[in-house]
N, C-alpha and C positions, 0 to 999 in steps of 0.2 A: 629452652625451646618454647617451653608454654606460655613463659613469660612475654616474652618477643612477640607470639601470637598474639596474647589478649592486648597490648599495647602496654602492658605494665610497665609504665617508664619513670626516668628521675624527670625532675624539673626541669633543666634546664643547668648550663653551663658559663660560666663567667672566663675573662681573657683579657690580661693588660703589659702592656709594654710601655716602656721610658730608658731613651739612649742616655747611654751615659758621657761622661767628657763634656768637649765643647759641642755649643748647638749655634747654628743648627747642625744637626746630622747629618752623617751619611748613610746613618740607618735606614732602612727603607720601613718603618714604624708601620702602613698600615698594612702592609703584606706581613709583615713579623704575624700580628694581629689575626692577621684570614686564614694563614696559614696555621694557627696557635688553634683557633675555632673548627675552623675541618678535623684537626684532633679530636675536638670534643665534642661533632655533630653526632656521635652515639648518644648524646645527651639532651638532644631537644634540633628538631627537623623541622616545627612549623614556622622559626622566622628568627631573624639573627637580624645586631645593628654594630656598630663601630661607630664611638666618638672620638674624634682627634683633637691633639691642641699644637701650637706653637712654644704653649707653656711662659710664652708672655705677658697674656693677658687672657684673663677668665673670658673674657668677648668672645675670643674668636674659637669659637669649637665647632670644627668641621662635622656635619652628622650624617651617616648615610644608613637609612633602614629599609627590611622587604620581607615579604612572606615568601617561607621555603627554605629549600636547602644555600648554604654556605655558599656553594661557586654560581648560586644560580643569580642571589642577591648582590653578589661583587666578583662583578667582573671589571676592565681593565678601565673602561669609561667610570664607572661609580669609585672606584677608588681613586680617579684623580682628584674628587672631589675632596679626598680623608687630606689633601698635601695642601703645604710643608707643614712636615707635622715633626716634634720630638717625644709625644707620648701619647698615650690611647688607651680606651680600655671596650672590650666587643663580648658579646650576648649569643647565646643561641637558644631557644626559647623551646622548652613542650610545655602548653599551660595545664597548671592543676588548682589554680586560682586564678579568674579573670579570663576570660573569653578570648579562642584564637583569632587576633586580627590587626589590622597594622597597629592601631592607636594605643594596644596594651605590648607592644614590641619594647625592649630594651638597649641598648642604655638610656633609663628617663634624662632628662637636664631639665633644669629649674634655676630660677634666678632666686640668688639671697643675697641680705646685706653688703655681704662681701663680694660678689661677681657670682656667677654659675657655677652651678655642680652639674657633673655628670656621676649615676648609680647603677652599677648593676650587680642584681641580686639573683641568687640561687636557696632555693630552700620555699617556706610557707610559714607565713606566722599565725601560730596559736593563738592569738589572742588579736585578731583583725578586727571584729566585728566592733570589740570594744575603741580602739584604736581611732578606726573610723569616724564613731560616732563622735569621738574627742577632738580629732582636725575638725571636724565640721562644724564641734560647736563654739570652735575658733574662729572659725568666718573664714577656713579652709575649702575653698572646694576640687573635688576630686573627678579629674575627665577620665577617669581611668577606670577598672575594676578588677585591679595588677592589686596585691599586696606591695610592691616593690615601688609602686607610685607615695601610698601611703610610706615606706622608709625614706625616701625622700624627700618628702613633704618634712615628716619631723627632724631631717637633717636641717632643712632649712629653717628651724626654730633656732632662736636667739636664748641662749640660756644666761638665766636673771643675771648674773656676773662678769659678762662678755661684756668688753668695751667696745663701741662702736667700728674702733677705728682699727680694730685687730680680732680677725677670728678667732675662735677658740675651737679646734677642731678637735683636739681630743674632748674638751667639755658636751659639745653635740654629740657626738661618738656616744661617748658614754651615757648621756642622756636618751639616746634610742636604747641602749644597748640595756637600762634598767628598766626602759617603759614595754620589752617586749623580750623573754628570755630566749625565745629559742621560734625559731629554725633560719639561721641565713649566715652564706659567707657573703660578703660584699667590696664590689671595689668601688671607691669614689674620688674621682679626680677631682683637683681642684687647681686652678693655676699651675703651676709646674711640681706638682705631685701628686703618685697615687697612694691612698691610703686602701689598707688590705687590713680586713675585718674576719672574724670569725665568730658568733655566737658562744657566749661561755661553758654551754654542752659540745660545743664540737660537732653537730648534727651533721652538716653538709662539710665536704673536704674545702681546703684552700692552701695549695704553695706556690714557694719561691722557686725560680730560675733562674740562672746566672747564663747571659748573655757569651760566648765566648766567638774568638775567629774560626772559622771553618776548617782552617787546618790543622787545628792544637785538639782539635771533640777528639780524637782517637790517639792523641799524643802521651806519653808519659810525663811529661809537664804541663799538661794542663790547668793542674790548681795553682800555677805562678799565671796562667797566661792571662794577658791584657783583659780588662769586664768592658764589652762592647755597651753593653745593656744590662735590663733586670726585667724580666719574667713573671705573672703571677697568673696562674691558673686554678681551675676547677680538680685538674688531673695532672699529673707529671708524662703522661703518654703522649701530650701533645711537643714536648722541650724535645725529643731529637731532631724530628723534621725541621727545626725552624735555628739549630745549633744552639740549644741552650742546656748546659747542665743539671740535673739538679741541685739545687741548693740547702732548701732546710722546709717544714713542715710551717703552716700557722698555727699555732698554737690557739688552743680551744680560749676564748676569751683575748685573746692578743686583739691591738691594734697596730700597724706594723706601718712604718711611714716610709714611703720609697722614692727616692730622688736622685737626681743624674749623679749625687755623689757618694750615696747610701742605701743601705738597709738598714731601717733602728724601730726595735721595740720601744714605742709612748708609753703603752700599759696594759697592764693584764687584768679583765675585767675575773673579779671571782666567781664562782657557781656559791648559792648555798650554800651552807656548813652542811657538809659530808654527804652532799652527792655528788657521787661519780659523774663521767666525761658520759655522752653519750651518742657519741659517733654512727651513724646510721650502717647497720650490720649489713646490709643487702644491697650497700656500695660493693663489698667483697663477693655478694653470693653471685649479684648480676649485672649490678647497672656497669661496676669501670671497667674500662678495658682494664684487660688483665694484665698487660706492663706495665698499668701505673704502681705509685708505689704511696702506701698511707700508712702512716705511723711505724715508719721503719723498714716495710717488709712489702714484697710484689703480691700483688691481688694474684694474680698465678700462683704462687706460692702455697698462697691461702686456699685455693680452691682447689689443689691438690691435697693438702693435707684432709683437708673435706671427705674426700674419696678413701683417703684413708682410714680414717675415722667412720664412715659407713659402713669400710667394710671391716673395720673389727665387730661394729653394733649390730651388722644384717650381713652374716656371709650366706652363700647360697651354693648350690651344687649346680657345676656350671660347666659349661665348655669353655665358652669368651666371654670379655665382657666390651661392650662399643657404647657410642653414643648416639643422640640426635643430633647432627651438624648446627652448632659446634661450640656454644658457650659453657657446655657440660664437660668439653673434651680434658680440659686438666685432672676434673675430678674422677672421672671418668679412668683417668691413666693413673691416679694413686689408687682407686677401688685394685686396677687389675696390677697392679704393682702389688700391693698390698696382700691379694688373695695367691700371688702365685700365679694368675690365668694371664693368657694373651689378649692381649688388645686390639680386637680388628674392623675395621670399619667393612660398617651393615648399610649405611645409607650414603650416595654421594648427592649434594645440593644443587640444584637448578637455581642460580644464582639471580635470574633474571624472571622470573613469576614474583607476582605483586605476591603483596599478605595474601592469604587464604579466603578471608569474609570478600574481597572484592572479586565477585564473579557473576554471573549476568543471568544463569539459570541453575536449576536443580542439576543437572546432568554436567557441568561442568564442577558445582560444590563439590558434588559426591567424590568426583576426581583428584579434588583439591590437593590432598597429601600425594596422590601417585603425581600428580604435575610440577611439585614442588623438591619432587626427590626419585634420583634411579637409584634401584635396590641392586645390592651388591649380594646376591645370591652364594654366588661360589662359597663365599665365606663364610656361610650362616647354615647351607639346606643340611635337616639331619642333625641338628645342634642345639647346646640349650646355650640361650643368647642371655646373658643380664642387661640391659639400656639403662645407663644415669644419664638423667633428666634434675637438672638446676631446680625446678619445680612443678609440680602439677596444683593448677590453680582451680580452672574447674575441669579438668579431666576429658574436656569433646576436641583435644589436639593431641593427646598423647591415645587415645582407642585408635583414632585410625590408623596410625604408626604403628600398632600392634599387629592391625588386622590385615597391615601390608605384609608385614614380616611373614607371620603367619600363613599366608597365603602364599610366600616365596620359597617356603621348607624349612621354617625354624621351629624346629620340635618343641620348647619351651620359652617362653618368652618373662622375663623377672626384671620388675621393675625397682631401682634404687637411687630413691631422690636427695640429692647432695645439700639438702637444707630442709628445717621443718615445716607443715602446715602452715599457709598464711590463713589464719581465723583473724583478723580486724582489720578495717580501715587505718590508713595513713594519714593524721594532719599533718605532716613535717614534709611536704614537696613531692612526696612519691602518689603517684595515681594509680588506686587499687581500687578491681571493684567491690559494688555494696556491702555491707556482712553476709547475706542471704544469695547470691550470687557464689561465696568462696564454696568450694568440694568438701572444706575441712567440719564445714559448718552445715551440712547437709545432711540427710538422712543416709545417702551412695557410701559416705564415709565409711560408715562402719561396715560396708563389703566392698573396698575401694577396688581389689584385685576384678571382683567379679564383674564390676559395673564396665571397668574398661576393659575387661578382656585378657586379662595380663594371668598369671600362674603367683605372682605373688607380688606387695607392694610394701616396700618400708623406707620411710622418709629419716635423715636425721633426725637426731634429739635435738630440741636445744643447747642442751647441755655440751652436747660435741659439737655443736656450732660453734658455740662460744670459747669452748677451750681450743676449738682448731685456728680461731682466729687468736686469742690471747697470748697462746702457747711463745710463740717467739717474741713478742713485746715484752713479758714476763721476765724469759729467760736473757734478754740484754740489758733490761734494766736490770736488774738483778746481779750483773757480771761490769757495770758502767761505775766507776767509781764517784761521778755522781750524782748519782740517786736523789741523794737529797735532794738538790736543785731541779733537778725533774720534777718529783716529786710535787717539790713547793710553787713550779710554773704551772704544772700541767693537771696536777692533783691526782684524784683518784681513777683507774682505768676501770672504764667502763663504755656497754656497746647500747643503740636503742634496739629491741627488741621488741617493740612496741606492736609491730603486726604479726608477731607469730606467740606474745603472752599477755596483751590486752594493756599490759605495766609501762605505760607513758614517763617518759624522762619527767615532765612538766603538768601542772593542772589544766586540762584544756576548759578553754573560754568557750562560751556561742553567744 
């Protein structure tokens, strides 16, 4: 809930499609596209783009960009613009690098030796400033202030061994892919293919979808049925609405080449000798929807066993236990699974009030949470209430929720936050605030119950974070006969933990 408030958001989300068979298509490639990104506008609301091709010539790539939401930037007039197209790949943009506004929107295109590329990136890279300074002391110059311009830019370096007359795409690939370790999934089309990247930590998600007919997605033959297309997204929450199955994960380090006749692994970039993956842990706590699925297992899933894990670490004496509407609510149903208690909802959502901070005077802020939520009294007057809350970040979103309760007849009010303290800043794509700004980091901390009002406050550990996330990855590798090859693709498991124990996957640059 808190999170939501303060704007705590990921980056930004990526989306590509390519029919498969003969072309042209009948696939309708940039609806595939808008409809794939509406999926994943929980991932960046300031501005989305979609480039198209023919896929017969680097030339012609259709581009339509805008600030704002998904249906507001393409509607039926700007998508005639994306046609006739057989593949594409679309953006949806929250900046945490580079300024919100048209000219740093996504997908970039750039000209190189070989015809045009289209990029578009999810993530932040650590090591930009230096980067920077290195395109430009190429006689690179940069209209942008997007990290994902600069990936671009060194896509379109010539590596010393490339022949004129033939790209060498995985040689590029791999040459951004050593000149910057970590943070970004990426797609780049190029002529009639998209290539699907993952950083060699894994930081940011990225899979595959298999395109199927409309009639076979609920069929018991569906893995014979006809591959219409192929799929790659941010999330796997966007493949039902748009009929596509899941298919398989990108692997941390994979470059994955995808063509109207294939899926095929080029190469798998290694991490360092012996460190672990480092997949960003607070995809699972808040940012995906909770149907998606990452590394085997539903973010649902995940953020039940969360609840669960609370409440073996912080049980309390209680009547119920509820949430704040509504990214808590899984965890929230393993806590009161777990404890034995019922589960009842205390607040219902007023769907249609802006954020809280946009309001016009004192007399309406004050309001802010009763305008935002009716209190479901009957449920609560007389009761000792527990509320899991995803996170309390700085603590002035979750007092007023207390002081509503409170004020509606809840006898006790016990706070239990389904993940730990965030104490640091984010370089890796996620926008948190300053150090001095966090709760965890403040002097309130150490009487966190008292400051907001609450009867008692205990957050996960890390420790049961991480094993609630690990726990089933663990147990099917483990039960997979082979391991080894996991093992040897994917390497060591491992999560970034980086804003809640200071211990960064990578060396950060400035």
């Amino acid at each position: 809930m808190e999170l939501e408030e303060l704007g705590i958001r990921e980056e930004c989300g990526v989306f590509g499609c390519i029919a498969a068979g003969v072309w042209p298509t009948e696939l309708d490639v940039p609806h595939v596209i808008t409809l794939g990104l509406v999926g994943l506008q929980h991932r960046g609301q300031e501005s989305a783009g979609i480039v198209t091709s023919d896929g017969e010539s680097s030339q012609a790539f259709k581009v339509h960009k805008g600030m704002g939401l998904i249906n507001h930037v393409f509607n039926a007039d700007s998508l005639k613009k994306l046609y006739v197209s057989n593949l594409g790949i679309g953006h949806t943009r929250y900046s945490t690098s580079g300024i919100s506004e048209l000219q740093n929107c996504q997908p970039f295109v750039v000209e190189t030796l070989h015809g045009k590329i289209a990029v578009a990136h999810n993530g932040e890279l650590t090591n930009a400033v230096r980067l920077r300074r290195k395109l430009m002391r190429h006689g690179v110059g940069l209209s942008t202030s997007s990290d994902s311009e600069l990936i671009t830019q060194l896509l379109a370096f010539t590596p010393p061994l490339e022949n004129d007359d033939t790209a060498d795409w995985v040689a590029r690939i791999k040459n951004l892919m050593n000149e910057t370790p970590t943070s970004y999934s990426l797609l780049i089309m190029h002529k009639d293919i998209i290539y699907a990247v993952r950083d060699p930590y894994g930081n940011r998600p990225l899979c595959i979808g298999r395109l199927i007919p409309v009639g076979d997605m609920n069929g018991k033959g569906k893995d014979n049925s006809e591959t219409e297309g192929w799929v790659v997204s941010s999330e796997s929450c966007s493949f039902l609405s748009i009929g596509a199955e899941y298919y398989r994960e990108v692997l941390p380090g994979e470059i994955v080449k995808i063509s109207r006749y294939e899926v095929q692994t080029l190469d798998v970039v290694p991490r360092p000798e012996g460190d672990p993956s480092a997949f960003c842990i607070f995809e699972y706590v808040y940012f995906a929807r909770p149907d998606s699925i990452f590394e085997g297992q539903m973010v649902y899933s995940v953020r039940k066993r969360c609840g669960q894990q609370l409440a073996i670490e912080a049980p309390v004496e209680a009547d119920l236990v509820s949430t704040v509407p509504e990214s808590a609510t899984p965890a929230a149903l393993g806590y009161a699974q777990k404890c034995g208690l019922p589960y009842v909802e205390v607040l219902c959502k007023n769907r249609y009030v802006g954020r809280t901070f946009i309001q016009p005077n004192m007399r309406l802020r004050q309001l802010g949470v009763a305008k935002k939520f009716g209190v479901l009294s009957d449920n609560f007057k007389g009761k000792r209430v527990v509320i899991i809350d995803d996170s309390i970040v700085r603590g002035n979103t979750i007092s007023p929720i207390i002081k509503l309760l409170r004020e509606s007849g809840a006898k006790e009010v016990h706070i239990r936050v389904a993940s730990p303290p965030i104490k640091f800043p984010c370089y890796m794509g996620i926008n948190i605030p300053t150090k001095e700004e966090l709760i965890a980091n403040r002097p309130e901390f150490h009487d966190l119950a008292n400051y907001i009002g609450a009867d008692s406050v205990v957050y996960l550990s890390v420790e049961g974070l991480v094993s609630s996330v690990q726990e089933s990855i663990k147990a099917r590798q483990e039960s997979e006969n082979n391991l080894k090859m996991q093992k040897s693709r994917a390497g060591k498991i491992g999560h970034c933990t980086a804003c809640l124990t200071g211990e960064y996957p990578v060396e950060l640059e400035w």
